[in-house]
C-alpha positions as a LaTeX table, in Angstrom:
\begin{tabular}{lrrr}
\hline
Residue & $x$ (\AA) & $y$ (\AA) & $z$ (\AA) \\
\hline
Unk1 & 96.42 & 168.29 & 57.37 \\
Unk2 & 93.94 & 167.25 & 54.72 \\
Unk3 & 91.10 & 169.18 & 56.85 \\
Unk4 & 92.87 & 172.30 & 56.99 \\
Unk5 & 93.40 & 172.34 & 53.25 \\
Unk6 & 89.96 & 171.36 & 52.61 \\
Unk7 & 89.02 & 174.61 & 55.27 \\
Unk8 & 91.34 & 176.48 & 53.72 \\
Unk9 & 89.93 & 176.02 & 50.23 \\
Unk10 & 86.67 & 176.67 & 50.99 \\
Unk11 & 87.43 & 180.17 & 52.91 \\
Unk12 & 89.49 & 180.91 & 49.85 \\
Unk13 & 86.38 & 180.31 & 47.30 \\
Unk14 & 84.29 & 182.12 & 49.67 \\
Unk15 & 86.14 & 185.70 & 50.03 \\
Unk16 & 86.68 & 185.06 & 46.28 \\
Unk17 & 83.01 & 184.71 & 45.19 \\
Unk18 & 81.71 & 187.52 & 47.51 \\
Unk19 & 80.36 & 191.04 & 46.07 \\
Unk20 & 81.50 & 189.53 & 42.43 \\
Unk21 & 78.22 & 190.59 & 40.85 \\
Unk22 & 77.06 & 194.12 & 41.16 \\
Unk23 & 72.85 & 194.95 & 40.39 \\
Unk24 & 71.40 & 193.61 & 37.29 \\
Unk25 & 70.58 & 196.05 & 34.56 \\
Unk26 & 67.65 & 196.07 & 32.51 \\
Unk27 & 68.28 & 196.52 & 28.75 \\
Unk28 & 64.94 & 197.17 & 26.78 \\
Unk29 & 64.50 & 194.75 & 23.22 \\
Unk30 & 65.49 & 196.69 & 20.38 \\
Unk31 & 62.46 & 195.87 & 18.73 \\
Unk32 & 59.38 & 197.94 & 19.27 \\
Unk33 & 56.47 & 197.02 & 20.49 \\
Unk34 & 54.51 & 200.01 & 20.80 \\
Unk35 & 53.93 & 200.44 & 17.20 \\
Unk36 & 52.18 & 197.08 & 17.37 \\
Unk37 & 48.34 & 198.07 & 16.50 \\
Unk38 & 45.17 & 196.12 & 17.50 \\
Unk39 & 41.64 & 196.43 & 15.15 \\
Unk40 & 38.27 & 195.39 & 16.73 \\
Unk41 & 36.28 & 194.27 & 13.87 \\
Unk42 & 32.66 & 194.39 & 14.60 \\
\hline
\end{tabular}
């Protein structure tokens, strides 16, 4: 009885946890980086 609850359990958390996530998005930093500027000083 104990096995088949423990069985029954896991199938349960498995359906459960499948296809939860969908695709990660990318969200750019709101700071900007571009403006960043580099001098060469010779």
């Amino acid at each position: 009885m104990i096995k088949k609850i423990f069985l029954l359990f896991i199938v349960i958390t498995l359906v459960l946890s499948c296809g939860k996530k969908g695709d990660p998005i990318y969200e750019e930093l709101k700071t900007e980086k571009s403006s960043t500027k580099i001098k060469v000083v010779q």
